[in-house]
C-alpha positions in Angstrom: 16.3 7.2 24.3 13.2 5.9 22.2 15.0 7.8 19.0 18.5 6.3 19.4 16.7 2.8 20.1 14.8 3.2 16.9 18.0 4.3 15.0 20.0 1.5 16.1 17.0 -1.4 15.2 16.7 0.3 11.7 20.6 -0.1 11.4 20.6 -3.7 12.7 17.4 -4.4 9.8 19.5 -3.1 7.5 22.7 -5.0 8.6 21.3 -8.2 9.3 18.8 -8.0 6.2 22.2 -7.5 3.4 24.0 -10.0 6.3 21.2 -12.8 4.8 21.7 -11.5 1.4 25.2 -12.2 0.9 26.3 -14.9 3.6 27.7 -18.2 1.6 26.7 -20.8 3.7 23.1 -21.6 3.2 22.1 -22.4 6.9 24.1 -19.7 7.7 21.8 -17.6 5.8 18.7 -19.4 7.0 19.8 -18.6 11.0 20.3 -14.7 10.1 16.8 -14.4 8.2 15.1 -15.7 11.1 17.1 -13.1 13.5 15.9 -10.5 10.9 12.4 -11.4 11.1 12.5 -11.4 15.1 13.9 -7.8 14.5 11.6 -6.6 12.2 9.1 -7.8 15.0 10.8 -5.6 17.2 9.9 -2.3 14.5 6.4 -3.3 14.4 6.0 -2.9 17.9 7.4 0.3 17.8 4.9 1.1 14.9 2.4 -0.1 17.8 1.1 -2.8 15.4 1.0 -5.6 18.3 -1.1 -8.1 16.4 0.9 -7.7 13.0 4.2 -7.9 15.1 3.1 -11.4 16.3 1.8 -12.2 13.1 5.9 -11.8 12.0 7.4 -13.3 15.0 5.2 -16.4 14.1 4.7 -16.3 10.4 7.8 -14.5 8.8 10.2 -15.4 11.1 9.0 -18.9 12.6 7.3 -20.6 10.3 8.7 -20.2 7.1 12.4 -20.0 8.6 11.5 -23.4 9.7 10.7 -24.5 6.5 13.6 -22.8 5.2 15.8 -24.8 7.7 13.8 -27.8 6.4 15.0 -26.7 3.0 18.6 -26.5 4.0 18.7 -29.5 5.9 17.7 -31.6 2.9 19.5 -29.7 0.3 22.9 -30.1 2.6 25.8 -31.7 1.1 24.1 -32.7 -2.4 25.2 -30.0 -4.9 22.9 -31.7 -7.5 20.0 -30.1 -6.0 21.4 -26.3 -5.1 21.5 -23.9 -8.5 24.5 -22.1 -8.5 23.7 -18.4 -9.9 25.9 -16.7 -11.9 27.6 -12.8 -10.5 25.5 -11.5 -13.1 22.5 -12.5 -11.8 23.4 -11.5 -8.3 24.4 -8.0 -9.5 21.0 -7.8 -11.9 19.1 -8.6 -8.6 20.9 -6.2 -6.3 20.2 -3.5 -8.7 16.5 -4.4 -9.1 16.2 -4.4 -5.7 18.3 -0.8 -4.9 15.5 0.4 -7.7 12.9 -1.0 -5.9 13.7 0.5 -2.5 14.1 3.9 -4.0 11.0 3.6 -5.5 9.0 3.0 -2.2 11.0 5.6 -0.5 10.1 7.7 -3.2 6.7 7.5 -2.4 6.6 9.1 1.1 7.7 12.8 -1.0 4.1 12.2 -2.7 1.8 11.4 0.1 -0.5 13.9 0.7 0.0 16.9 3.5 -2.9 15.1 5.7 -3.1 11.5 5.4 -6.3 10.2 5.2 -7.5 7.2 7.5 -10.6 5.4 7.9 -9.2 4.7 11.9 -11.9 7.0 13.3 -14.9 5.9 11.9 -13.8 1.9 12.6 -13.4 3.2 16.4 -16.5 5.1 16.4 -18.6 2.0 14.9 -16.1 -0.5 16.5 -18.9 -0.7 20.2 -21.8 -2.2 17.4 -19.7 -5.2 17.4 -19.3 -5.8 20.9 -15.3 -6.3 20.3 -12.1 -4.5 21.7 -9.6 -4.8 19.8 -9.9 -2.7 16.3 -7.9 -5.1 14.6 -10.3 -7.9 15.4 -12.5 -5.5 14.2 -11.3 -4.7 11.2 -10.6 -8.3 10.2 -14.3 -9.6 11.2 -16.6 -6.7 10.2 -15.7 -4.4 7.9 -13.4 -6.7 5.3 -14.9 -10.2 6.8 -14.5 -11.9 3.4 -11.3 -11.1 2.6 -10.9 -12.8 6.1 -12.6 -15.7 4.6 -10.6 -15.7 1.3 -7.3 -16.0 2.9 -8.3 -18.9 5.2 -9.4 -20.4 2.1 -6.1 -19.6 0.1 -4.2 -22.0 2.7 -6.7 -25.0 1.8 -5.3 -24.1 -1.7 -1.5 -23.9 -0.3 -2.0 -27.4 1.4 -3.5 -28.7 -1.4 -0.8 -28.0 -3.6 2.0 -29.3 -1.1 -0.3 -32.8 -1.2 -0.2 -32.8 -5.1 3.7 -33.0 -5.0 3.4 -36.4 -3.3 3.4 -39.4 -5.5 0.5 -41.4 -6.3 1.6 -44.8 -4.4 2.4 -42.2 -1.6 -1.0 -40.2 -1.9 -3.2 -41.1 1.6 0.5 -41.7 3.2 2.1 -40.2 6.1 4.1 -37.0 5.7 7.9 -38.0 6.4 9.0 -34.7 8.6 11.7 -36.2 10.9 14.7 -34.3 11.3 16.1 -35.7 14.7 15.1 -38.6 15.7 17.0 -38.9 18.9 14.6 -40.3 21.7 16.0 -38.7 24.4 18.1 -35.7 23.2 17.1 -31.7 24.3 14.7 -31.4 21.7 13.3 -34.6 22.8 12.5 -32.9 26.1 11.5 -30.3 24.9 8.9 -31.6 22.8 7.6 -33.3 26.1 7.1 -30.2 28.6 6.8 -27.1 25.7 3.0 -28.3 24.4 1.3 -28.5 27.3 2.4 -24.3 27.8 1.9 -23.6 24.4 -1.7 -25.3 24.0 -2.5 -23.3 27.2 -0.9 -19.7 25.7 -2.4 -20.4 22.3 -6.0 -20.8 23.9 -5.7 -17.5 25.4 -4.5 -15.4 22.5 -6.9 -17.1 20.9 -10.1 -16.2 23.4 -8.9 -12.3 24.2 -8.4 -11.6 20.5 -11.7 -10.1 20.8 -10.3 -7.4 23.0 -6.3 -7.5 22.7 -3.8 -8.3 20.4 -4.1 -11.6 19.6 -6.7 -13.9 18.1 -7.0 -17.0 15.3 -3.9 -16.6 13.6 -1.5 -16.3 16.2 -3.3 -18.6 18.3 -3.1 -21.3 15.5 0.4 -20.5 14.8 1.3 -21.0 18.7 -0.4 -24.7 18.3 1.0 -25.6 15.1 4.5 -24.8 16.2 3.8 -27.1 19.3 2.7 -30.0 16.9 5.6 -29.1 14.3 8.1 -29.6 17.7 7.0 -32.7 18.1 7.0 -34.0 14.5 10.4 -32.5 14.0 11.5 -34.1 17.6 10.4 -37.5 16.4 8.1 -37.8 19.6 5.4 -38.5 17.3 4.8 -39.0 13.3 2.3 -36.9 11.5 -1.1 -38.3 10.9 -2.3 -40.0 7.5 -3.4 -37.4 5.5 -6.4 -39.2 4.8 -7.4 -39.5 8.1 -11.4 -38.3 7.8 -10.9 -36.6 11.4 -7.4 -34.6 10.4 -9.5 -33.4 7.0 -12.6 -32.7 9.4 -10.2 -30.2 11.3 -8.6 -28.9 8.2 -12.4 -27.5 7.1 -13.6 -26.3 10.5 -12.8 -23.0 10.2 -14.0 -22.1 6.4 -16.8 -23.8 7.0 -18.2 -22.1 10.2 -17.1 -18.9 8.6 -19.1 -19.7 5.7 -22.3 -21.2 7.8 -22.0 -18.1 9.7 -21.9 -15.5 7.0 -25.0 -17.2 5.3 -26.8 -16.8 8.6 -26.5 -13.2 7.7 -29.3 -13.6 5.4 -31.6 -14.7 7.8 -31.7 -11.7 9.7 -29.5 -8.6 8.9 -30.3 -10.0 5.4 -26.9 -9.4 4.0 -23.7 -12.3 3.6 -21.3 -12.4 6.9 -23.5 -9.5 8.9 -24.7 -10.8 12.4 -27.7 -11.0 14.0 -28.1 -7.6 16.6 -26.6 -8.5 19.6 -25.0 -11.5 18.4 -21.5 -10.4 16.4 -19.3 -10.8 19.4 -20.6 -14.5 20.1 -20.4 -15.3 16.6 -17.0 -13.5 16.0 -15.5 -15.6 19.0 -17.0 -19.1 17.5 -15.6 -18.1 14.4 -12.0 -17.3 15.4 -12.0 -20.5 17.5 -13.0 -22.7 14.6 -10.2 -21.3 12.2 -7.5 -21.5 15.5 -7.8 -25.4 14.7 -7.4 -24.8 11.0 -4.8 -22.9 11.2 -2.9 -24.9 12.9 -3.6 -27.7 11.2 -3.0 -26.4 8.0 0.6 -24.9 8.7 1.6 -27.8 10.5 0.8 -30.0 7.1 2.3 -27.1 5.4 5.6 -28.0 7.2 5.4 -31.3 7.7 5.2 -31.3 3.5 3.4 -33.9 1.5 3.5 -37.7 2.1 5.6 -40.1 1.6 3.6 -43.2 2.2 2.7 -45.3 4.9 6.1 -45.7 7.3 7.5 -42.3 5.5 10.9 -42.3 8.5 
């Protein structure tokens, strides 16, 4: 049974994946790419990768389909704005892409006979940490600043949605408001989903440590609550010069950062913790960048702003 699941969800990736490739209608396209990233979910789970299968079900598939929807919303209707691409260019890609597939498949004929893995050694060194979850692990202790470099690559992703505002709007309030309706279905559920979410984000974000979970999907849970809202029009995003909204935006580099200089205090080395102290430190950490993170990717979606009463 596990085999003919797995051989039907590689044929509905592969169906639904050329499904978002070659559908005309742009939403239309939008709707099946997020179905294909809830799919490819589904294969990750099967792979036993809980923690990068939420990471898609959040990321590939919620976040940036939303802004995709975003996209297709605004672009609807005004052909001015959509570049139409010649059947040249859509056969070039296609090939480019068939090439590109055989070439990864390609690969697994050259792997070697025994693959080599640094899995046991995390495990056996994983207890010095105090955590439970090796992925937690892995992220926090034995590639920490890479950690730290891609919390600081979505400072520069906001940063660069800001510097498409214009400069009477810069300071302004980002104008996300797709349906205004005060007292349609979303409208309700942007009233009863948050309080759930906020409660489901805090705990993927504290048992991280020892299960799937931790900052990033946590943070992605509350930044999809915030993002209903904004999109419901229950409530405008906040000025993006607010000093407190900024403050919450930094929180999580710079705890990682305050912590990982702390590491030359004692173990005398950047991000290593104290003896005895990495779980506490690990946790403090994680929650910090759960309020970045969701800050970030909400402003992310929200997009950059459009002055003081942006609609």
């Amino acid at each position: 049974m596990e085999t003919a699941f797995d051989i039907v969800l590689a044929l509905l990736l592969l169906g639904v994946g050329g499904w978002s490739v070659i559908a005309r209608n742009m939403m239309t396209a939008v709707i099946v790419f997020i179905a294909y990233g809830l799919l490819l979910s589904l294969a990750w789970v099967r792979l036993h990768a809980i923690d990068v299968s939420l990471t898609e079900a959040a990321i590939g598939s919620g976040a940036t389909g939303l802004l995709m929807v975003i996209a297709a919303h605004k672009v609807a209707g005004d052909t001015k704005r959509v570049v139409q691409l010649s059947r040249g260019f859509h056969a070039l890609a296609a090939v480019f892409a068939a090439l590109v597939a055989i070439g990864i498949a390609a690969l697994a004929f050259v792997l070697p006979g025994e693959p080599v893995s640094l899995a046991a050694p995390v495990l056996a060194r994983l207890p010095e940490s105090g955590l439970g979850n090796p992925v937690a692990g892995v992220l926090f202790v034995f590639r920490s600043f890479d950690t730290l470099l891609e919390k600081v690559v979505l400072l520069l992703a906001l940063t660069g949605v800001w510097a498409l505002a214009r400069d009477e709007d810069w300071g302004g309030v980002p104008g996300l408001r797709l349906f205004p309706e005060r007292h349609s279905v979303l409208g309700l559920l942007a009233r009863t989903l948050p309080p759930i979410g906020f409660v489901f984000a805090i705990y993927m974000t504290w048992a991280g440590a020892d299960v799937p979970g931790g900052a990033f999907q946590g943070g992605t849970v509350l930044a999809a609550m915030w993002i209903l809202v904004m999109v419901a029009g229950v409530r405008k995003a906040p000025r993006v010069s607010s000093p407190l909204l900024r403050l919450a935006i930094v929180t999580g580099p710079v705890v990682f950062l305050l912590i990982g200089f702390l590491g030359f205090l004692t173990p005398g080395a950047f991000l290593a913790y104290p003896e005895g102290f990495a779980k506490p430190l690990i946790v403090a950490m994680e929650i910090a960048l759960t309020l970045s993170i969701a800050v970030i990717l909400g402003l992310l979606i929200a997009g950059p702003p459009k002055g003081e009463d942006a609609p």
